[in-house]
Each structure stands twice: as structure tokens, then as C-alpha cells.
FIMIRO-642384 format. One record per residue (C-alpha): residue in three letters; x, y, z. Coordinates in nm, 4 decimals, m for minus. Layout:
N
+------+----------+----------+----------+
: code :       xx :       yy :       zz :
+------+----------+----------+----------+
:  Ala :        X :        Y :        Z :
...
+------+----------+----------+----------+
//
This chain:
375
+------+----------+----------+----------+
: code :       xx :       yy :       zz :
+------+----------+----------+----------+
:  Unk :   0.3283 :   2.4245 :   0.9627 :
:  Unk :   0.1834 :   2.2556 :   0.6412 :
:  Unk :   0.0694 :   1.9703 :   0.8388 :
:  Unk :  m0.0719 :   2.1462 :   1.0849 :
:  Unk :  m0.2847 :   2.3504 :   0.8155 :
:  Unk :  m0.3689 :   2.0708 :   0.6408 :
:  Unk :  m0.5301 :   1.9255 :   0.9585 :
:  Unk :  m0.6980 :   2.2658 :   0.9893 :
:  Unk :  m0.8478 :   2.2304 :   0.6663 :
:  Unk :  m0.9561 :   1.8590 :   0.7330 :
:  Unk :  m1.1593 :   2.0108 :   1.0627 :
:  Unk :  m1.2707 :   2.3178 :   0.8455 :
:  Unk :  m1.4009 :   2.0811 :   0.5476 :
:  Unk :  m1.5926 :   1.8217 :   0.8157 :
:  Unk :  m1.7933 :   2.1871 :   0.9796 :
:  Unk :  m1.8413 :   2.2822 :   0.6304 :
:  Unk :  m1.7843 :   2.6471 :   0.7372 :
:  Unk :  m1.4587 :   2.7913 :   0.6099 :
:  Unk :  m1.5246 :   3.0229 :   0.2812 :
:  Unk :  m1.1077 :   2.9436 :   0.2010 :
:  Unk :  m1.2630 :   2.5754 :   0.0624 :
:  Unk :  m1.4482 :   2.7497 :  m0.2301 :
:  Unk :  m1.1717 :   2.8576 :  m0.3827 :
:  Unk :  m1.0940 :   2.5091 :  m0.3405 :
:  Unk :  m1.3794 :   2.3513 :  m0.4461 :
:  Unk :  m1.3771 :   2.6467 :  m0.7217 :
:  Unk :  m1.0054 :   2.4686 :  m0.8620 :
:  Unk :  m1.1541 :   2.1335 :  m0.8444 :
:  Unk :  m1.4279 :   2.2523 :  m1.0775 :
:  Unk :  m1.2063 :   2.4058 :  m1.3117 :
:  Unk :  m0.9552 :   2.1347 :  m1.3163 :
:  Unk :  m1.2590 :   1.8412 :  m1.3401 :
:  Unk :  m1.3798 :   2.0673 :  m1.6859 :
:  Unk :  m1.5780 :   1.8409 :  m1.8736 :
:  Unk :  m1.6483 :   1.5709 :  m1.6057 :
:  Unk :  m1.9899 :   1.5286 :  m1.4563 :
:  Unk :  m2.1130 :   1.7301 :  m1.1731 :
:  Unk :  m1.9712 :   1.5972 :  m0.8845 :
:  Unk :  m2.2523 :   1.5042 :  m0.6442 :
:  Unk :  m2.0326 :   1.6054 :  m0.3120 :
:  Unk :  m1.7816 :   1.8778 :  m0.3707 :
:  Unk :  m1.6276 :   1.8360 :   0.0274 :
:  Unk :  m1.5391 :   1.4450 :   0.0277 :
:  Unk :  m1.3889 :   1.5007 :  m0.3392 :
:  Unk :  m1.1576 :   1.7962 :  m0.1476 :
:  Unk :  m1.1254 :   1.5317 :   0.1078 :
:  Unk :  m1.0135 :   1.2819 :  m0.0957 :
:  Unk :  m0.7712 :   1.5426 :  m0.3372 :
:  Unk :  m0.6080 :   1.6186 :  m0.0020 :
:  Unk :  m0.5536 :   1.3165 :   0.1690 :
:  Unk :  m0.4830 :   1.0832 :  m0.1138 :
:  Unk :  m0.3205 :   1.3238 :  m0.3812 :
:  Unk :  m0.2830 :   1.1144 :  m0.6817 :
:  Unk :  m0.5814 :   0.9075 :  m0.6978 :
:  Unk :  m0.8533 :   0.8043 :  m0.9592 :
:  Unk :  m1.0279 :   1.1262 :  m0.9430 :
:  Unk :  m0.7289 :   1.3272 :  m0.9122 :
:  Unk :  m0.6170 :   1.1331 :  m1.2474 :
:  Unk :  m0.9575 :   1.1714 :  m1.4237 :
:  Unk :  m0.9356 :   1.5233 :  m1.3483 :
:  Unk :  m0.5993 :   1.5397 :  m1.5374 :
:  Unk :  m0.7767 :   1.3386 :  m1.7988 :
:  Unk :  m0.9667 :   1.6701 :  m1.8172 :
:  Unk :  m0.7044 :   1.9048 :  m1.7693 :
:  Unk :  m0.5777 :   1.7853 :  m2.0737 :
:  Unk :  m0.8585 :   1.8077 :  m2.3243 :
:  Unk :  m0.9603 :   2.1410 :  m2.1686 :
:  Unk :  m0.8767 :   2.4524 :  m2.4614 :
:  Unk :  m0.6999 :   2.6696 :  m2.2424 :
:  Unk :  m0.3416 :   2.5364 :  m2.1605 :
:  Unk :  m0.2682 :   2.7057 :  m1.8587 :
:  Unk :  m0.4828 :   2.8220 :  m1.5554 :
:  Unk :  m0.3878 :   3.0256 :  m1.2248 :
:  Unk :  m0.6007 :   3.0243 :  m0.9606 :
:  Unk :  m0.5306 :   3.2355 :  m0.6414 :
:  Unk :  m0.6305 :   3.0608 :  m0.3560 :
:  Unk :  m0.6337 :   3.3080 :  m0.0355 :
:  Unk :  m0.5450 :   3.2441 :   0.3271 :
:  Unk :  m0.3975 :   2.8961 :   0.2368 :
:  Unk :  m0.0226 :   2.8137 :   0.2780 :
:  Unk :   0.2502 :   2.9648 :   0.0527 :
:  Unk :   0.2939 :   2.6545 :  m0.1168 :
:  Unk :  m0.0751 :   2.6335 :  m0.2418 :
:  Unk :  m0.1414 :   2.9872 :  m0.3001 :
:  Unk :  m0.0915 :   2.9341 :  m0.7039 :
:  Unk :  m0.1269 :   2.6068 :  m0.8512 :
:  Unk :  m0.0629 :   2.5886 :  m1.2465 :
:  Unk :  m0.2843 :   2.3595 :  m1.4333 :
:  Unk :  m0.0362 :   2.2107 :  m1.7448 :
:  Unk :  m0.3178 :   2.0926 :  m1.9281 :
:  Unk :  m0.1230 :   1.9850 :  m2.2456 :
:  Unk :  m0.0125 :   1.6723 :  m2.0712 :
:  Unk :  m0.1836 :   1.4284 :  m1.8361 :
:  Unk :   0.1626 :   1.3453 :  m1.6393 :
:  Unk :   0.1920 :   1.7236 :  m1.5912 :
:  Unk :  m0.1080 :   1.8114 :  m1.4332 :
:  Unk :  m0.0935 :   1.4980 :  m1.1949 :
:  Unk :   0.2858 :   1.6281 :  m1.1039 :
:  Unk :   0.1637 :   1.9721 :  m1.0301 :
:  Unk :  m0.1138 :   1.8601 :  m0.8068 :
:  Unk :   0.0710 :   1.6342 :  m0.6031 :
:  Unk :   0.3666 :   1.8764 :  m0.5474 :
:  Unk :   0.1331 :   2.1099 :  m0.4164 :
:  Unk :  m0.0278 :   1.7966 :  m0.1923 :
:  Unk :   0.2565 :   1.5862 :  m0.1321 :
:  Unk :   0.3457 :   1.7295 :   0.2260 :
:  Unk :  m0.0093 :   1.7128 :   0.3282 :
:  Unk :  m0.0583 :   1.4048 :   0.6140 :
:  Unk :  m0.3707 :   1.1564 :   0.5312 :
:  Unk :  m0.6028 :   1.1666 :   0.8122 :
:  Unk :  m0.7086 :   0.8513 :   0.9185 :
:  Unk :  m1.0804 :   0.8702 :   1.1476 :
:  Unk :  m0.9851 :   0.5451 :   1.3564 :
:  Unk :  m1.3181 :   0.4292 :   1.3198 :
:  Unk :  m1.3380 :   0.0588 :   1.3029 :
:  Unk :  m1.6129 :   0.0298 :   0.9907 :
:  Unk :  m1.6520 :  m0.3209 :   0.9610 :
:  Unk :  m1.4291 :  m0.6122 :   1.0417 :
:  Unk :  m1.4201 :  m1.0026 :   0.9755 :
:  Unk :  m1.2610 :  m1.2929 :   1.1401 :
:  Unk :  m1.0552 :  m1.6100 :   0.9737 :
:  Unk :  m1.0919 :  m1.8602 :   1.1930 :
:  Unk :  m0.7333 :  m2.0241 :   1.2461 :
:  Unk :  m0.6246 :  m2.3290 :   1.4511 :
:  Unk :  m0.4548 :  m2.3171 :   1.7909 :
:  Unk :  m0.2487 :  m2.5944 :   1.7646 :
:  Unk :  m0.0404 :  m2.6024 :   1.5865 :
:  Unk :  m0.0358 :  m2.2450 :   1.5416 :
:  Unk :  m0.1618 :  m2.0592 :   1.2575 :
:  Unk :  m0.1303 :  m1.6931 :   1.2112 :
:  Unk :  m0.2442 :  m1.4381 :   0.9217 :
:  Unk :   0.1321 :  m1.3947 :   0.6840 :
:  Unk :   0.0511 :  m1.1723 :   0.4076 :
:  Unk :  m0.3214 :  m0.9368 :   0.3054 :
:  Unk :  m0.3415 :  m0.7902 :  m0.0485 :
:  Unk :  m0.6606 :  m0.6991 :  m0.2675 :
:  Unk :  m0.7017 :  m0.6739 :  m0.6174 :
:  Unk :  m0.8525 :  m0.4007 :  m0.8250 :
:  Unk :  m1.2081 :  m0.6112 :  m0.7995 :
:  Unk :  m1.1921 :  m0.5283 :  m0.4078 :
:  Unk :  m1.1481 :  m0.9067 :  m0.3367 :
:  Unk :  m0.9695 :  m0.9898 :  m0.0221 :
:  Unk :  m0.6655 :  m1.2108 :  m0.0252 :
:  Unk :  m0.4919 :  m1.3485 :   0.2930 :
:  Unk :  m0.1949 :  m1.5730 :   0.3704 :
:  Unk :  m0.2637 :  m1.8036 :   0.6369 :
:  Unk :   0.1140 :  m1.9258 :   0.7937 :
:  Unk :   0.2071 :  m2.2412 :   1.0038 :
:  Unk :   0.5463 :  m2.2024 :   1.1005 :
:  Unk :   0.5116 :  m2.5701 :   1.3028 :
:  Unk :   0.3415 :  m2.7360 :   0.9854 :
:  Unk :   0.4412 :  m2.5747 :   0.7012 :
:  Unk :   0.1900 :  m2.8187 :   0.4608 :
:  Unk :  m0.1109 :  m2.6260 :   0.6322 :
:  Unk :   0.0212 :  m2.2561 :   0.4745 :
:  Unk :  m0.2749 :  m2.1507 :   0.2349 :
:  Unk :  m0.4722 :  m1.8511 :   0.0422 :
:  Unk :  m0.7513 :  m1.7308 :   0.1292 :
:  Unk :  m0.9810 :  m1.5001 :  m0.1358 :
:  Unk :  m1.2637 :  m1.3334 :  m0.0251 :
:  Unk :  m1.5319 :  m1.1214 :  m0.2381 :
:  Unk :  m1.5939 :  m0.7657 :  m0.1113 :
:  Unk :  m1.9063 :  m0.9255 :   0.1437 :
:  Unk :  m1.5710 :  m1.1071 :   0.2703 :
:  Unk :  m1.7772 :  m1.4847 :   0.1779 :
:  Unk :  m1.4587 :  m1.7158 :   0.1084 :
:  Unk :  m1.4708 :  m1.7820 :  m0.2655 :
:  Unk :  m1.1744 :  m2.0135 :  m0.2384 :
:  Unk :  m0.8653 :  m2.1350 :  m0.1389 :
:  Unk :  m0.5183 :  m2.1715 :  m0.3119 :
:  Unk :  m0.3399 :  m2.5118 :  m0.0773 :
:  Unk :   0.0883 :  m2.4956 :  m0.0822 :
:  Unk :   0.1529 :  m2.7017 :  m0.3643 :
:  Unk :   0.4647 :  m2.8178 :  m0.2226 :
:  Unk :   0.2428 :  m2.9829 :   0.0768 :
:  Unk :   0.4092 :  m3.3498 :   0.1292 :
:  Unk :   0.7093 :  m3.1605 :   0.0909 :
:  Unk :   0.6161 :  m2.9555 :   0.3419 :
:  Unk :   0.7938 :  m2.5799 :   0.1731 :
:  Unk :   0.7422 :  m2.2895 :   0.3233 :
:  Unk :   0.4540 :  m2.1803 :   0.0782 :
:  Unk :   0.3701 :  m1.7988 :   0.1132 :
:  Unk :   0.3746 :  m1.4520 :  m0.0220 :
:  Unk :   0.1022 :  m1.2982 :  m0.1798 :
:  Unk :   0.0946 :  m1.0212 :  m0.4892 :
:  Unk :  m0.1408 :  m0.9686 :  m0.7657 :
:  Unk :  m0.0298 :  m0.8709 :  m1.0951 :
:  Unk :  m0.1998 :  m0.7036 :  m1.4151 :
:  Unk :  m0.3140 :  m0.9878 :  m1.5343 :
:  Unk :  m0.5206 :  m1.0219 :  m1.2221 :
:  Unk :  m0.2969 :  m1.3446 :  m1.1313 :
:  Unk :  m0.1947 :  m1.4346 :  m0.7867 :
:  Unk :   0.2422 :  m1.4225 :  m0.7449 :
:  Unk :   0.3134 :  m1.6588 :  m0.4759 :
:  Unk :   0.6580 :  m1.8213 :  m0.3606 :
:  Unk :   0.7795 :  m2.1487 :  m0.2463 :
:  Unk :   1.1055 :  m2.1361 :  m0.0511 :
:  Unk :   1.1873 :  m2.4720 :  m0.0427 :
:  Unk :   1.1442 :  m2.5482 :  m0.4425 :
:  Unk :   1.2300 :  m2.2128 :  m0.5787 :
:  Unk :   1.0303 :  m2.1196 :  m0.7378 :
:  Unk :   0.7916 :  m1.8492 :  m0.8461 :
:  Unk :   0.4023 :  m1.9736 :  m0.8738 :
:  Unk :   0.1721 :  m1.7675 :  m1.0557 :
:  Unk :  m0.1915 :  m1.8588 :  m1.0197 :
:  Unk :  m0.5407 :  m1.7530 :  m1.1150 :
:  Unk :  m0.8112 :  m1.7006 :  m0.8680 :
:  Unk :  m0.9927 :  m1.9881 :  m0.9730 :
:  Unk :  m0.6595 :  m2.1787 :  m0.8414 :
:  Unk :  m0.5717 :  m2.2561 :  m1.1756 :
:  Unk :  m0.1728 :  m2.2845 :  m1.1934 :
:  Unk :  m0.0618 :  m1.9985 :  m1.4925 :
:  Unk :   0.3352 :  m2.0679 :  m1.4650 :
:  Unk :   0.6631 :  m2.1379 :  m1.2635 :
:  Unk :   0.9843 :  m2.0280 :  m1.2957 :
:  Unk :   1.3097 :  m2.0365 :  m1.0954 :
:  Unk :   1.4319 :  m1.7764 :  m0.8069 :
:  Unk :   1.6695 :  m1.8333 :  m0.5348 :
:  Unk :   1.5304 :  m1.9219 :  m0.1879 :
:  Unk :   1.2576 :  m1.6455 :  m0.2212 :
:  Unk :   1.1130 :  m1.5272 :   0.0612 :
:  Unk :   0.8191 :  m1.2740 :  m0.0500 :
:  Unk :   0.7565 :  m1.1293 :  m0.3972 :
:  Unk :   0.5866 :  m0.8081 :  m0.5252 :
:  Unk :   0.5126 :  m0.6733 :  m0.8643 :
:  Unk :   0.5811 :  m0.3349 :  m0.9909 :
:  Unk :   0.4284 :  m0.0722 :  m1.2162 :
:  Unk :   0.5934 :  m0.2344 :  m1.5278 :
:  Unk :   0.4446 :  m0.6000 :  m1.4345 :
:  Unk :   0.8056 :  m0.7324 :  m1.3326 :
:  Unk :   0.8402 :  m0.9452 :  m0.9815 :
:  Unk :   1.0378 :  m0.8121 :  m0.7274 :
:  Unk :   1.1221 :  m1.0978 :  m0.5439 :
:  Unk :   1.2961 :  m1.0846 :  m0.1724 :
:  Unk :   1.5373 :  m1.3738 :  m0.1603 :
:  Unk :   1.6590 :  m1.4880 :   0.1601 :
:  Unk :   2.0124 :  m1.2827 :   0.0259 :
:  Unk :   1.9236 :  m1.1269 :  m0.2631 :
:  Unk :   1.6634 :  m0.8715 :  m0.4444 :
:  Unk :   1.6244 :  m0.9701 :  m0.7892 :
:  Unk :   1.3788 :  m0.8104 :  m1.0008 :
:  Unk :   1.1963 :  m1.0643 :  m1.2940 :
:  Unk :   0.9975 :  m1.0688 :  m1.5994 :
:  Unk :   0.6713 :  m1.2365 :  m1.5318 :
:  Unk :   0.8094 :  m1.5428 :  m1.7866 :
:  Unk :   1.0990 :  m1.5341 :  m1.5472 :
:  Unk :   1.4002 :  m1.3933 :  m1.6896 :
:  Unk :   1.6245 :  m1.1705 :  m1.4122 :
:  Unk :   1.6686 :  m0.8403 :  m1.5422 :
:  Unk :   1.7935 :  m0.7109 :  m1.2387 :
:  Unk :   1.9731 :  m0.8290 :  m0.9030 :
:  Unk :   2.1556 :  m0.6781 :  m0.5763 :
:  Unk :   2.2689 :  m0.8519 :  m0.2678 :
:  Unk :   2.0688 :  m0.8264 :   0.0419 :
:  Unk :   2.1378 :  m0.9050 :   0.3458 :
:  Unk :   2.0045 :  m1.2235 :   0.5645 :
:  Unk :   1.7549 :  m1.1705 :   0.7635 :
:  Unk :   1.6283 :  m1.4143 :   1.0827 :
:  Unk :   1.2373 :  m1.3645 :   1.0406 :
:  Unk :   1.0949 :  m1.4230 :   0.6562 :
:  Unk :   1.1335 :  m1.0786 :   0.4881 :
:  Unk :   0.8051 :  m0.8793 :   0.3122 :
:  Unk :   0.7836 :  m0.6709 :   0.0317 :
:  Unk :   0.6061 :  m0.3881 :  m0.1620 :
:  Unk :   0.6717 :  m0.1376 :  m0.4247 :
:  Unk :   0.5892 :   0.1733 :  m0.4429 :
:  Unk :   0.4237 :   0.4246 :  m0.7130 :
:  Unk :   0.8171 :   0.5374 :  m0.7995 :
:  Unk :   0.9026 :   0.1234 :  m0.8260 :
:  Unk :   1.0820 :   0.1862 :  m0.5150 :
:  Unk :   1.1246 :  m0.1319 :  m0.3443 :
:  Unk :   1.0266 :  m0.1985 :   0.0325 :
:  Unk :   1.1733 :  m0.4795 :   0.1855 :
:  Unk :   1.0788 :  m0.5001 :   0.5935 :
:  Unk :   1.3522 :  m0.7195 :   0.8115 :
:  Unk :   1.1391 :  m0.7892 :   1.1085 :
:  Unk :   1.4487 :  m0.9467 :   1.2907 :
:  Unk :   1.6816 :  m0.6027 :   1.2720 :
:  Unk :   1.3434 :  m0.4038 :   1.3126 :
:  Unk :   1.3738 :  m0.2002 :   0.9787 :
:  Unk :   1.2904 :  m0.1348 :   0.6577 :
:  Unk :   1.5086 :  m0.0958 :   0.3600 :
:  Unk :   1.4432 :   0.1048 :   0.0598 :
:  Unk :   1.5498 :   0.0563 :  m0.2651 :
:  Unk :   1.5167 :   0.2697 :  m0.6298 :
:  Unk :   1.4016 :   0.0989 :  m0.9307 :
:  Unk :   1.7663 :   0.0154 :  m1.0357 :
:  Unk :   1.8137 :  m0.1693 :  m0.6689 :
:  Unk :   2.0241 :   0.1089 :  m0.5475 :
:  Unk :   1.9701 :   0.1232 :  m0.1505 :
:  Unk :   1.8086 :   0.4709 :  m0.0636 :
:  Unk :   1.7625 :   0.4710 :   0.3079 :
:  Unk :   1.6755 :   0.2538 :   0.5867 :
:  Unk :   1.3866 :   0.3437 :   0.8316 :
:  Unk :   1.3711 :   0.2174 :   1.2002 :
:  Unk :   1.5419 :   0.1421 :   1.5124 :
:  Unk :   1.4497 :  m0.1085 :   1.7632 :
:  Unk :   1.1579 :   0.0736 :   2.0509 :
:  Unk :   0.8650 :   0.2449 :   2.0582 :
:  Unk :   0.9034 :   0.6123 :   1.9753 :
:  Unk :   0.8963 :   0.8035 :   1.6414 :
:  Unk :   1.0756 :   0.6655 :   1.4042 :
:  Unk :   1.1139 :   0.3047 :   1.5917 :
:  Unk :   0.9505 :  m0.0435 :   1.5370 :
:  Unk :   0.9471 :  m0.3535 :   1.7512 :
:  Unk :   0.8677 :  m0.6448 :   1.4832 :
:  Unk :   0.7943 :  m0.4768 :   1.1404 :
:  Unk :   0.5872 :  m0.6896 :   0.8946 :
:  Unk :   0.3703 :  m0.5688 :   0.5990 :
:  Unk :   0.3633 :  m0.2069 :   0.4298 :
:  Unk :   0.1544 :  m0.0407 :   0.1711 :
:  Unk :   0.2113 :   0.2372 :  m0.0434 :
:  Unk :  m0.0099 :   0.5461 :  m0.1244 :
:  Unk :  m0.0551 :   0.7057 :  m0.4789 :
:  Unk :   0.1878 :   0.9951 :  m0.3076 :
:  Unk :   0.4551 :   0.7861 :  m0.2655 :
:  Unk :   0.3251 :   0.7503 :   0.1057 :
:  Unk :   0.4678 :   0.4503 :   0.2696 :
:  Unk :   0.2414 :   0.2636 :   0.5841 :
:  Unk :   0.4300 :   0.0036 :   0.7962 :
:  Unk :   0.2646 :  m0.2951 :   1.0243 :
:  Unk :   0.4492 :  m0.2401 :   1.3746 :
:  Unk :   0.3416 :  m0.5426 :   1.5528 :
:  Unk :   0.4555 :  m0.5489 :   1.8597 :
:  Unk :   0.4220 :  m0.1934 :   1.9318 :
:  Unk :   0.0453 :  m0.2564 :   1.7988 :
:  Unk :   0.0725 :  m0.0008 :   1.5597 :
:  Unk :   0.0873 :   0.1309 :   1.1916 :
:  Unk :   0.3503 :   0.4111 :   1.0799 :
:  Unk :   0.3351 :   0.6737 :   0.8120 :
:  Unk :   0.6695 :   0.7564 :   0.6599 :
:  Unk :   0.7140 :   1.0086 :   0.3561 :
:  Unk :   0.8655 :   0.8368 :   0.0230 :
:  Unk :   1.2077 :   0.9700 :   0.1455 :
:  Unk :   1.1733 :   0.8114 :   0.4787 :
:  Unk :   1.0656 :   1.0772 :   0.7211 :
:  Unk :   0.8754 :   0.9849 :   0.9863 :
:  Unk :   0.5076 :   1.1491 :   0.9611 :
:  Unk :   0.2788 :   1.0247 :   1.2345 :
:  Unk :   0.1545 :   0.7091 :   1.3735 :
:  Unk :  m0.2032 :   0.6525 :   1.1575 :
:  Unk :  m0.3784 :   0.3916 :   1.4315 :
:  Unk :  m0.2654 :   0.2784 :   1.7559 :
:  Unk :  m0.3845 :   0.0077 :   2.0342 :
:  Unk :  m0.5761 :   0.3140 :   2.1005 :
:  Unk :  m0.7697 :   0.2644 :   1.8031 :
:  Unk :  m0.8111 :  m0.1301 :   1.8801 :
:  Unk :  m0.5546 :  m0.2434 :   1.6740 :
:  Unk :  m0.3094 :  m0.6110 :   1.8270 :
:  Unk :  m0.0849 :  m0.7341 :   1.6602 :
:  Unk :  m0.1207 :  m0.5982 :   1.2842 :
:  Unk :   0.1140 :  m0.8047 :   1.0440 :
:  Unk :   0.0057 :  m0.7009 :   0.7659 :
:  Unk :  m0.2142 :  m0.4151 :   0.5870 :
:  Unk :  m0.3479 :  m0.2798 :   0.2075 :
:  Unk :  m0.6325 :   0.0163 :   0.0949 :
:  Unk :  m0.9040 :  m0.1396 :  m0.0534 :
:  Unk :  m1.2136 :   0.0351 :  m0.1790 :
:  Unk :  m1.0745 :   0.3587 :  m0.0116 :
:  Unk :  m1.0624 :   0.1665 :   0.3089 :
:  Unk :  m0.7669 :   0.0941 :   0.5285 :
:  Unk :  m0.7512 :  m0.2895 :   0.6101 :
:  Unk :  m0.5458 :  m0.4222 :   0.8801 :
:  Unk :  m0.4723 :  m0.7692 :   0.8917 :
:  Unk :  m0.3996 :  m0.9082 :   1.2837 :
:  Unk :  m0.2251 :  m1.2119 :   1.3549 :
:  Unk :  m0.4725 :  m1.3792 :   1.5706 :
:  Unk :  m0.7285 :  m1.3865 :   1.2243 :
:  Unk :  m0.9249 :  m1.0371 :   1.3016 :
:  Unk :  m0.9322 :  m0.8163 :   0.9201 :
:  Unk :  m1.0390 :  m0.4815 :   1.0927 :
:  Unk :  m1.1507 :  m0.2179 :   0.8230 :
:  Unk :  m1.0593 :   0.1576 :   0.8845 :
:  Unk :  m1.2071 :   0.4601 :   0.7991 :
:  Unk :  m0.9922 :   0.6789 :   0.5580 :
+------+----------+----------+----------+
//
């Protein structure tokens, strides 16, 4: 019923003709306080309700919390139970971006499936290459893994500016070795986290292609970083979590997979690790306890033929490459299927990989295609 509503509201705020968004619009006012006039009141309520906890949901907290009055009720009419009072806590930031998103976190992100813009990396036949890993940085840069399972030495990093013109390229180190070079995160230093499977180890570059450090982790086969700046690393049987100088802090078994395994964290430093060979995903907390695991092989709700990449949303969201199906899932942060977001309806083949980037959704395809979505 909530979802359902919320998709009534998306159609409602698109006419422009329901009176039930100025009370709306009238909270986002309130709650924005001090900030300056926003220029377009209806994508901001767009944005609030399909992305929840985003910059200007966290600037308006920012607000909330200098605001003199430390609690406001608003009665919103006609709208579902669980938004018909929303308490502003303005005395703290974290309190006013947890009472927003409980009243937004069941709300489904609609995603147009209009194709903005797209680019294509051109990649050799034989041998075979094929797009690994995509990832952006907070600059809006693009950064792609290109993978060559038949000659490893040819695996590579792509970065492209936001007008997607190359800016350079980060070559496997571990070439005349020829390592399975791959893996792709960014963390707060702005650095690129890569892995080499072969030598494990850990390589942390700049963008420039400037080697920052290495360190040691067991047969690694993708690595993340979470909101604290440690790397999550995916080892071909293990999860071990690391400071950026390398130290473990943290490990668990996991088990073996037969493809190369991907991984993401989320908002909640869950950790996502996809096994593409047993078509699943497992979830772990931020201690590496397992949660839940999501998928079965097929192609219905709730199953995946060939998982690769995921992404997270500020919500907790959680949106998962189905390649084979040609598809991208939407699961809720405690694993509940939502709703597929874009389909081979939509254009999509063979997505292996996919980020948000400038409040765009960017699929990468295997074949070299980055396709840019409409949010």
C-alpha cells in the first residue's frame, strides 16, 4: 500500500496538480529554515522521496538543527498513516536525518528508464576483453575496470572526467607476471583501492597513477571501503576488513566461490559480497556477522542468473547487476525484494556492473556500452 502511494505521489508531483504536495512542499520549507529559496520545490520533493537521505535531505538537517524551535509537527492530510506526523528533532543533526528516513524508508525510487546519455570503451575481440568493475568518485569522474580473463597482463583502469574524455589509465602492475589485476574502490582520500590476486596485495593509487602504498591480503578478489575509511577486502575464502596502512582488524571465513567475487558496503557498513557462480548475494553487518543471503538461480522475483556489481543508496537501498537476466534488482537493506529498476525493456545487455553518479544511474555492460539512466 505504501508503495503503491508513493508511486501515486510520484505521478501526482510530475502533473503538478495534487494540493496533498503543499503540505509537503510546506515541511520541506520548514525543515530547509535558513537555507536559500529553493528554485524548484517539486524535484526537491522528488528527490526527498526517492533518495531519502541525501545531500539536501542532510543540509536540511543541517538546518533543522540550528532552527530555535526544537520540535515541529506538521499534519500532512490524505497521505499514508505512516507520514501523517513527522517530528522534526532539531537538537541533533543524526536525529532529524533518522526521522526523515523512517518516514521514507519504505518508499520505492522510481527510476524513468530513459537512456540520458551513454558512452562506449572500445575493447578488443580477441582475446576478449570485457568491462569488470564501474565506480565514480565524489568529483563525478568515471572509473572502469577493463578484464582479460585470456591475458590477464591486458587488465587496466580506465578514468574518465564527467564529459567521459579518458584522462588516464592505471596498467596491472603485476603485467609480466601476468596477476589477475582488478577491483576498483575509491577511498576518502580520493585514492584508487585496487587488488592483485596473484601478489597479494592491496594497491592504493592516485588518479594521476601515482602508486600511494601496498600492503598484504590473502588472495583478494575485490575490495571496498567503508564509512570509517577501512578496506573490506573479498578474499577468495575470507572477508577481512583493513586499515588503509594495512593492519586486519577484522576477519570471517567465506566461502569459495567459482567466478571472482564483488563487493560494496553499504551506508550501515553492511558488507555486500555477490557470488556470481551460486547466483547470490551475501550480506554481512559491520562486525562480519552473516545477515541474509538474497537470490536463487532463474528469472523471477527474488532470482538472478549471473550476479555481478551492486550499489547502495543513502536508504540503505541495495541495486544488483543481473546479467544474464539483463537486468538490475532493488532489494531493501534487509533483503526484500522491491522491484526490478530497468530491464532489457529499457535497453539494458548484459550489465556487470553499476554506481549513481551526479544523481544519475550508470550501468556498466560487458560488451564496453556505459548507459546513463534517468533517476
Amino acid at each position: 500500500m505504501v508503495r503503491q502511494r508513493a508511486e501515486d505521489l510520484l505521478e501526482e508531483i510530475d502533473a503538478k496538480s495534487n494540493a496533498t504536495l503543499d503540505d509537503l512542499n510546506a515541511l520541506i520549507a520548514t525543515a530547509t529554515a535558513e537555507q536559500n529559496q529553493l528554485d524548484d520545490v517539486v524535484d526537491f520533493s522528488r528527490k526527498l522521496i526517492n533518495h531519502g537521505n541525501d545531500m539536501d535531505v542532510l543540509q536540511m538537517a543541517s538546518a533543522c538543527e540550528q532552527s530555535s524551535e526544537s520540535v515541529q509537527n506538521l499534519d500532512i492530510p490524505t497521505l499514508p498513516a505512516a507520514m501523517t506526523q513527522i517530528q522534526l528533532i532539531t537538537n541533533a543533526m543524526g536525529e532529524c536525518v533518522t526521522n526523515i528516513n523512517r518516514c521514507l524508508g519504505d518508499l520505492v525510487p522510481t527510476v524513468s528508464g530513459r537512456l540520458v546519455t551513454s558512452f562506449i570503451i572500445k575493447l578488443s575481440k580477441t582475446p576478449e576483453e570485457v568491462i569488470g568493475h564501474v565506480t565514480t568518485d565524489t568529483n563525478g569522474d568515471i572509473l572502469i575496470g577493463i578484464w582479460c580473463i585470456e591475458d590477464l597482463s591486458r587488465n587496466r583502469i580506465h578514468i574518465y572526467d564527467t564529459t567521459f574524455v579518458l584522462q588516464g589509465t592505471i596498467p596491472s602492475p603485476r603485467a609480466a607476471e601476468k596477476h589477475a589485476f582488478g577491483g576498483i574502490a575509491v577511498d576518502g582520500d580520493g585514492n584508487i583501492v585496487t587488488r592483485c590476486q596473484g601478489s597479494n596485495e592491496i594497491i592504493v593509487y592516485t588518479k594521476t597513477g601515482d602508486q600511494v602504498r601496498t600492503f598484504h591480503s590473502e588472495l583478494p578478489e575485490a575490495v571496498a571501503v567503508n564509512s570509517k575509511g577501512h578496506y573490506v577486502v573479498a578474499g577468495r575464502y575470507t572477508l577481512t576488513v583493513h586499515h588503509k596502512d594495512g593492519k586486519v582488524l577484522r576477519t570471517t571465513p567465506d566461502p569459495e566461490g567459482e567466478y571472482v567475487k564483488r563487493i560494496q558496503c553499504n551506508v550501515n557498513d553492511d558488507v555486500i559480497v555477490t557470488d556470481p557462480g551460486d547466483d547470490h548475494i551475501r550480506v554481512y553487518d559491520s562486525t562480519l556477522q552473516l545477515k541474509y543471503r538474497y537470490g536463487t538461480k532463474g528469472d523471477g522475483g527474488g532470482q538472478v542468473n549471473g550476479p555481478r556489481g551492486t550499489c547502495c543508496l543513502d536508504n540503505g537501498d541495495i541495486i544488483l547487476a543481473d546479467l544474464k537476466n539483463h537486468r538490475l534488482h532493488l532489494l531493501s537493506p534487509d533483503g526484500k525484494f522491491k522491484q526490478f529498476l530497468l530491464s532489457k525493456d529499457n535497453g539494458l545487455l548484459y550489465p556487470r556492473g553499476v554506481t549513481i553518479n551526479l544523481g544519475k544511474l550508470v550501468v556498466a555492460e560487458q560488451r564496453g556500452e556505459i548507459k546513463f539512466f534517468e533517476l
